[in-house]
N, C-alpha and C positions, 0 to 999 in steps of 0.2 A: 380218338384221344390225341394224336398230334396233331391235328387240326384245331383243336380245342386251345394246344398251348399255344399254336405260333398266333390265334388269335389274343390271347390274354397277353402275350408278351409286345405283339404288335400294338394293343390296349393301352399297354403301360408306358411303350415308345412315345406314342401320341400325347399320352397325357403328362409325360416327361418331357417332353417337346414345348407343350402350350405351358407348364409349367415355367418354365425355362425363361419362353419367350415372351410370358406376363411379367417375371419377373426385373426386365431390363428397366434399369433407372438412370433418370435424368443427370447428366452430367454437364456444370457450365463452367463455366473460367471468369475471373475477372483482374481489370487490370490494377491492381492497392493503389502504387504508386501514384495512378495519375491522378487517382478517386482522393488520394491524400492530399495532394498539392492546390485540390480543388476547393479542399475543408479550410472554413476562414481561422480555425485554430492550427493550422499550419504553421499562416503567417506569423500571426503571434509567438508559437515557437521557434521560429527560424529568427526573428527577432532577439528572441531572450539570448538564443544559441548566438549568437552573431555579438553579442554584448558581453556573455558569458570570455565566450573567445578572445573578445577584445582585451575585456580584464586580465584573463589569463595571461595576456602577452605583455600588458604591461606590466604586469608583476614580476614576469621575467626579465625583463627591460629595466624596471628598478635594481633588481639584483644584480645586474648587470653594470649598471653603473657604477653602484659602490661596489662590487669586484673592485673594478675602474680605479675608483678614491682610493680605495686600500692600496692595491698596486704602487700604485703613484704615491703615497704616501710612505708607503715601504719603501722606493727609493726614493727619496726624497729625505729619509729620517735614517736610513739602513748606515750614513754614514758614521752615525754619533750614534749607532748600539753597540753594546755588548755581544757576542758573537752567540754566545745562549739567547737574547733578547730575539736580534735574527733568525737562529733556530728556530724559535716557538712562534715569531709572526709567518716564517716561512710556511711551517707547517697550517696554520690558521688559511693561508690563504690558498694550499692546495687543497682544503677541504673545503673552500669557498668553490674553486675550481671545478670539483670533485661534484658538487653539488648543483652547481650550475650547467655541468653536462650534460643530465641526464633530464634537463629540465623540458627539451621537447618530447619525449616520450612521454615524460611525467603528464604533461598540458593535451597532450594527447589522450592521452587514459582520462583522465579528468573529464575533456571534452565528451568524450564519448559516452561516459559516463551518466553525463548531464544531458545529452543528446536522447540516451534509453530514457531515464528518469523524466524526461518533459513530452515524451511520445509515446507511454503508457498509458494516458487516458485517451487521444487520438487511435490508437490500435487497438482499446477494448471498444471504442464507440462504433467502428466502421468492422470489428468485428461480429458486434450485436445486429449490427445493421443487416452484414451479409446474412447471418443464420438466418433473420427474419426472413429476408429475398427468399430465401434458399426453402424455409420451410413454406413460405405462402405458394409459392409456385412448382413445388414440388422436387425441387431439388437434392438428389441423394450424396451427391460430389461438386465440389466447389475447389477449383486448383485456380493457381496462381497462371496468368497467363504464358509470364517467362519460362512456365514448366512444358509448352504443349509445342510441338516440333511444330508439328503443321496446326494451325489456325481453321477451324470454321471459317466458309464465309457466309453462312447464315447460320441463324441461333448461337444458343451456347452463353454468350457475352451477357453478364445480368448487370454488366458495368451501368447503362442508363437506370435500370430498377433500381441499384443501391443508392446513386445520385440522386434519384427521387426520395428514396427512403429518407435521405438526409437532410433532402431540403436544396441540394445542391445546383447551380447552372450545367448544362450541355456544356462541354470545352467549345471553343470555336473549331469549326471543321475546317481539317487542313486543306489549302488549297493544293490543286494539282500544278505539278511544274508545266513552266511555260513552255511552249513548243514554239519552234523557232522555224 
């Protein structure tokens, strides 16, 4: 009789084991960023972003001037007011001030803002792209490369597969530093 259990337990080990050891699954990495910068709707958004930016600065730039005119016009006329008149341009233009300070934050927010909004169709496309990688080739984990301490040096990388997926070129391969 104990001979009977240590084999049924030794039985269960085994089949616990191949159990275990069928169930290990595929895990690859790949690199978004570079896969991103490859996509020719990139450029396009780094464009609009870049023009978006532009605007935004000039906008501030205008307000900035007439700050400026006002100022300048404040002394320039502050001689021949009323000291109430004074008062209330005074006040006008620390909240011109007031307003104007917070304007790179603001353009910041803004930015960023328009930065998310125009790289939401970019990051659902190369999203769709990886699940397909990931399910054709059996992939149960898919991490970002900047997450993985130590790197493969073979396998794992499905960076070429989703560049296909997409249509995309091979980056140029970097060259090795020169030896001297």
């Amino acid at each position: 009789m104990k001979h009977f259990f240590s084999i049924i337990l030794l039985s269960a080990g085994i089949l616990g084991f191949s159990t275990q050891a069928g169930a290990q699954q595929k895990i690859g990495y790949i690199n978004a960023d570079e896969i991103v910068q490859l996509m020719p709707e990139a450029a396009t958004v780094q464009s609009q972003l870049d023009q978006y930016q532009q605007s935004l600065y000039q906008n501030a730039q205008d307000k900035q001037a007439a700050l400026n005119e006002a100022v300048a016009k404040f002394y320039k006329d502050s001689a021949t007011m009323s000291p109430s008149m004074k008062e209330v341009k005074r006040t006008e233009l620390q909240k011109q001030v007031q307003d104007l300070s917070g304007e790179d934050q603001k353009i910041q927010n803004q930015f960023e803002q328009k930065r998310q909004e125009l790289s939401i169709p970019i990051q659902k496309k190369l999203q769709a792209a990886i699940e397909d990688v990931a399910k054709e080739n059996g992939y149960a984990y898919i991490i970002t490369r900047e997450a993985l301490i130590i790197v493969p040096a073979t396998g794992g990388d499905i960076g070429p597969l989703v560049r296909k997926k997409l249509g995309l070129k091979e980056p140029a391969a970097k060259l090795p530093a020169a030896t001297k």
